[in-house]
N, C-alpha and C positions, 0 to 999 in steps of 0.2 A: 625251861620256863614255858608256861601254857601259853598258848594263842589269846587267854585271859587275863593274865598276869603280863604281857604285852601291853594289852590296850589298856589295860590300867596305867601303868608307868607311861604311855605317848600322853596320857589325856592327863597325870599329874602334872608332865611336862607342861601342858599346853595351861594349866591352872594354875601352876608357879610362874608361868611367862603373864598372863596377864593378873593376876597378883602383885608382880611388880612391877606391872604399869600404871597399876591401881593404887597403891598405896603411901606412892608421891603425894596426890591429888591434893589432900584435906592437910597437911603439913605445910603445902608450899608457903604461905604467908609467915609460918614461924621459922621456917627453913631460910627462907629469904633475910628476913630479920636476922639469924644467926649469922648470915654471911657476909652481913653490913647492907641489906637495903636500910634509906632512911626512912620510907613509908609503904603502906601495904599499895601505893600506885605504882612507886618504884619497882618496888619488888615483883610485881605483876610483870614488868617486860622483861626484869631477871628469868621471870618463872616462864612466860614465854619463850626464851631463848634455848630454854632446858627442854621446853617438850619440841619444839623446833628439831631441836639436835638431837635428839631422839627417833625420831621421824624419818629425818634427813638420813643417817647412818644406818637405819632401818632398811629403807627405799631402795637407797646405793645399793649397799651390800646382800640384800635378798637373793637376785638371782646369782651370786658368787656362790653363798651359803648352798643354795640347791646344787650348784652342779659339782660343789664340793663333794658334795652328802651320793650322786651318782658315780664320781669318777674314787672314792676311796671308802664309802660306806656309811650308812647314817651314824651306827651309834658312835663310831670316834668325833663324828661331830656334833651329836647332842649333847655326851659327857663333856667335852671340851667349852661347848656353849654354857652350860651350867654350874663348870668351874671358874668360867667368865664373869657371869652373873654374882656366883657370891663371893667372889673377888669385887667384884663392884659395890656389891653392897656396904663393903667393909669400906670401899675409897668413900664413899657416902656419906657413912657413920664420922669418921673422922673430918670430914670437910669440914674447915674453916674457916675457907676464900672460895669465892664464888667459879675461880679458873676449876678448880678439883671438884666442885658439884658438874661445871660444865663435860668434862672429860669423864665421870662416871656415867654421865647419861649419855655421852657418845661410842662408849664402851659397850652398855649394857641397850644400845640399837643396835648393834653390830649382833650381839649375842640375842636380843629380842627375834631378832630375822630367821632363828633355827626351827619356828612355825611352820616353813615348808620345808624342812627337814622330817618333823614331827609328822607330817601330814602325807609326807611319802614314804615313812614308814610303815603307818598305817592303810596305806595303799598294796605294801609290800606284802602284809601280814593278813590281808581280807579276800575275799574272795572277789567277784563279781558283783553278788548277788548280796553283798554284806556292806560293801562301800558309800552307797548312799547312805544308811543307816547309822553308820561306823562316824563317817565325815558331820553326821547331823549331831555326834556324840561330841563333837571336837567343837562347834559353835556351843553348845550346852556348858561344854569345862571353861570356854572361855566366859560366857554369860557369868557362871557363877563364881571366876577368879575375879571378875571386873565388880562384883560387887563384894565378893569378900578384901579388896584389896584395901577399899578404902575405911571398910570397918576395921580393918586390924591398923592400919595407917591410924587410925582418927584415934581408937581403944589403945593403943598404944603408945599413943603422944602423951596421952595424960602421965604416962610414965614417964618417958622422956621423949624429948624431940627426935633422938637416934634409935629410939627402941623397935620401931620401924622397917627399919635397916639390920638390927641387929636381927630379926624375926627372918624376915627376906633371905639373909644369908647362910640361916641356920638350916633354912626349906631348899635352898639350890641346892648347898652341900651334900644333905643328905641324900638329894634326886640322885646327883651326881653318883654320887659312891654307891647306888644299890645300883644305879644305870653301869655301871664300870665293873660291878662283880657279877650281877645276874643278868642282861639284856642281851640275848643274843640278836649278831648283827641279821638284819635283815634281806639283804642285798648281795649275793652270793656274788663271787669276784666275774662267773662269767657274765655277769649282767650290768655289767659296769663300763659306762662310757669313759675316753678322755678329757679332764677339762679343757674347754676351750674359751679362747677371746669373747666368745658370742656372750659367754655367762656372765661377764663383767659389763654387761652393758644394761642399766637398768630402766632406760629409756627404751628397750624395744618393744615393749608392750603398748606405751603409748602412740611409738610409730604406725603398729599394725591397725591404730585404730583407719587412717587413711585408707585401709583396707574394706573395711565396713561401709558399704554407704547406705546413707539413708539415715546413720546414727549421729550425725552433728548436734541436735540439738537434743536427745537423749543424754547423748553423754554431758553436755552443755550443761546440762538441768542436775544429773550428778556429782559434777563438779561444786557446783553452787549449790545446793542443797549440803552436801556432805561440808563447804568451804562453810555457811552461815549457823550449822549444827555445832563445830569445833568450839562457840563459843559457853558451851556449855563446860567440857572438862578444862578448859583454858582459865576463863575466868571465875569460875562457880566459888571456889575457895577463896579466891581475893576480892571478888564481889559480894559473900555473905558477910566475909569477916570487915569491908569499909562499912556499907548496909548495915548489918543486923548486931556485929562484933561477937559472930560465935565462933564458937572455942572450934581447934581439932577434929574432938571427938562427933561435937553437931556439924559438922561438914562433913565428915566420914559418914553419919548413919544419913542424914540428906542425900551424897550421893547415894547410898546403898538402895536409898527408895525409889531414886529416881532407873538403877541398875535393874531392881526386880519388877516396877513397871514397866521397862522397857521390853523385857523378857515375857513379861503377861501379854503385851501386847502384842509384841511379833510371832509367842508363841500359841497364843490363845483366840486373841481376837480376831487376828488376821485370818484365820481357818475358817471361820465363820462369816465376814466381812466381804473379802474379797470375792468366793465363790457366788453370793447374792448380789453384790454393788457394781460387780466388776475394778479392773485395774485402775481404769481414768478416773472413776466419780472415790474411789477410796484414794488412791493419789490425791482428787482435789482437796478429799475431806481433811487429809494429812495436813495439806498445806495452810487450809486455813487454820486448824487447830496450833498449827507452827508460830503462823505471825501474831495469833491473839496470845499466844504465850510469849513469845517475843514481847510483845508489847507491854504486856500486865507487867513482864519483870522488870522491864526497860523505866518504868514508872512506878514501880513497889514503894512504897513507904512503910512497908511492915512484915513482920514474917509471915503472917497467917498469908501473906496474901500468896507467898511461896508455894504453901503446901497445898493453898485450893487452886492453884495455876498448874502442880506437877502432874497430874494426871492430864492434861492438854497436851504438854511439851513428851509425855511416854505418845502418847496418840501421834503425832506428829512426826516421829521416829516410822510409825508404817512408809514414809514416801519413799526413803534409800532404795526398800526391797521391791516396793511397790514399781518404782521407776527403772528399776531392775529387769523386773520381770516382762515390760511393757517392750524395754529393746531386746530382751532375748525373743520377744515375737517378731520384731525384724529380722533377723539373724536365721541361716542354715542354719543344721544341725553339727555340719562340721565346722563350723564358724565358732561354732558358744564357746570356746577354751580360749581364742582369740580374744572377744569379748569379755570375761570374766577376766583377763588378767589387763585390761585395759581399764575395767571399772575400778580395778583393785589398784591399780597404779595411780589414779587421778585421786583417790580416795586418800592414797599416802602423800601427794602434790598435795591437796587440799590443808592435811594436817601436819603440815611443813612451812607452809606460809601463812595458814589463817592464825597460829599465835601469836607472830610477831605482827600483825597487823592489826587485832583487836588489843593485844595490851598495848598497844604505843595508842588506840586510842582511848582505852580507859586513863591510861596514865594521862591523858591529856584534857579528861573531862571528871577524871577525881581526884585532881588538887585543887585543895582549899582556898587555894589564891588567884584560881582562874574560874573558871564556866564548870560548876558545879553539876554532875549529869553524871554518876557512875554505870547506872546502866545505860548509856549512850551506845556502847556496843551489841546490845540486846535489841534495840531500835537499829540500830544500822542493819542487823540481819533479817529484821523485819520487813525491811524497803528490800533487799536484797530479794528474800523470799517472792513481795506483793513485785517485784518487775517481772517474775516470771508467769505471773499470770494471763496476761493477752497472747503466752505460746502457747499453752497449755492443749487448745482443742485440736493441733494439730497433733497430738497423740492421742486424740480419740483414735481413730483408726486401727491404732495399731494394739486395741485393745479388743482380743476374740473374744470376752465372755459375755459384755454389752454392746449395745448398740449408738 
């Protein structure tokens, strides 16, 4: 197999992986329904609990997956990972009771986590001078898996609720089986560590932040930024469908628009934005464009007002990278590996605990028999966001392009 034919098969991996994280999204409300919620607020902290568990076995098990993928070789663990997956997707399909949708989605976290398997693959198989470029290919598969997920999720329901699943399962398999006859392993045996205790611990990343100083309230602003964004894949489908009462398929192509704006944005505007405004003033600009969307949604009484809000809430996606990039100007250069798996850790903490916390409180401000307010959680990320504002100038500094 070419050095082509490689990074084609890492990067279908890495677009079948967030395909099926996609393609939940726009279903959950019918999904939930079929498993016995009694209403789409119920079913909201059902659906919460699935992407929780998801997250959670994601987190845990990442750095096992890696040192799995170093100590016996990537591809028996990408093949194995994606015979996981559409084994999952079949427990999916047949789910009846909400314990078997739980246990597929804590399956297919466990199998999700072979991202940095895929990712040091393609570390194996590039060069030097080809890895930046290579690894910029690997945020692209996933961009465009995250938005083709929910259009075949959504395009799919209308056929059936499991057609979804059945799709999903049909895409791992076949990875799997050209992964298992044609991908040669990457990692030759004398470059192969032993696994050790170290790689079961998935909390060392956030330890080593103690390591960094100066980054408390960087990461602080991460945490909470990335924790008040969650409410977006969390609730978007059980919020249009109480709201507006759209089908599947209009939650599917809604996210899909919200997916390729985001991608215009980070891929487009920010190149342009950033270099002019610098870090701080396009960070601030993120954030306000964050709460007034926040806000519009939190108080929507209509769809239109959806669609002329979503270009704000893409905008406001610049702060993640923005804020990102502001602590790697803190930070040595032999530091940044530190930090980068410290952002990536508090990012998965974030998307661990912000579902169960925003559906328990939609469920709690979208029944009909108490204090009416479905987007209540759209407002709560708003306040969330505006408390961070009087920290904000103490990361002037640490931005070199302005003053």
């Amino acid at each position: 197999m070419t050095k082509r034919r490689q990074l084609n098969f890492i990067l279908a991996t890495i677009l079948i992986d967030a395909i099926g994280i996609g393609i939940v999204f726009p279903i959950l409300p019918d999904l939930m329904e079929r498993v016995g919620a009694e209403s789409t607020a119920a079913g909201s902290v059902w659906g919460g609990i699935l992407l929780a568990a998801y997250a959670g076995t994601q987190f845990l098990f990442a750095p096992a997956i890696g040192g799995l993928s170093d100590a016996y070789g990537r591809k028996p663990i990408l093949v194995f990972a994606l015979v996981v997956l559409a084994i999952d997707y079949v427990i999916m399909a047949l789910a009846g009771v909400f314990w078997v949708l739980l246990v597929g989605r804590l399956i297919a976290g466990i199998a999700g986590a072979t991202y940095i398997t895929a990712t040091a693959y393609l570390a194996d198989i590039s060069d030097k001078t080809e890895r930046a470029a290579n690894f910029g290919l690997i945020g692209a598969a996933f961009g465009i898996g995250f938005v083709l997920g929910p259009v075949i999720g959504g395009l799919a329901a209308a056929i059936h609720i499991t057609a979804p699943f059945w799709i999903a399962a049909v895409l791992s398999a076949v990875a799997a089986l050209f992964g298992w006859l044609a991908l040669p392993e990457s990692l030759p045996p004398e470059k192969r560590r032993p696994f050790s205790r170290r790689d079961l611990n998935p909390f060392r990343a956030i330890l080593d932040a103690a390591k960094l100083p100066g980054l408390g309230l960087p990461l602080a602003l991460i945490f909470i930024v990335e924790f008040a964004n969650m409410v977006y894949p969390t609730l978007w489908a059980f919020w249009s469908r109480e709201m507006f009462g759209w089908s599947a398929t209009a939650i599917g192509l809604s996210l899909a628009a919200y997916g390729v704006g985001i991608a215009f944005t980070q891929g487009v505007l920010m190149q342009r934005i950033v270099p002019r405004f610098g870090e701080y003033r396009t960070l601030v600009f993120a954030l306000v464009c964050g709460v007034v969307a926040f806000i519009c949604f939190g108080l929507a009484g209509a769809a239109w007002v959806v669609f002329a809000v979503l270009p704000l809430a893409c905008l406001a996606d610049m702060a993640p990278p923005t804020i990102t990039a502001i602590s790697a100007n803190l930070v040595d250069d032999d530091r940044q590996g530190v930090l980068q798996g410290v952002i990536a850790s508090l990012a998965s903490v974030a998307a661990i605990v912000a579902p169960l916390l925003v559906t328990t409180l939609f469920e709690a401000t979208a029944d009909d028999q108490g204090f009416y307010l479905p987007g209540a959680p759209y407002l709560a990320a708003a306040l969330l966001i505006l408390a961070l504002f009087p920290f904000l100038p103490r990361l002037r500094y640490a931005d070199t392009r302005k003053p």
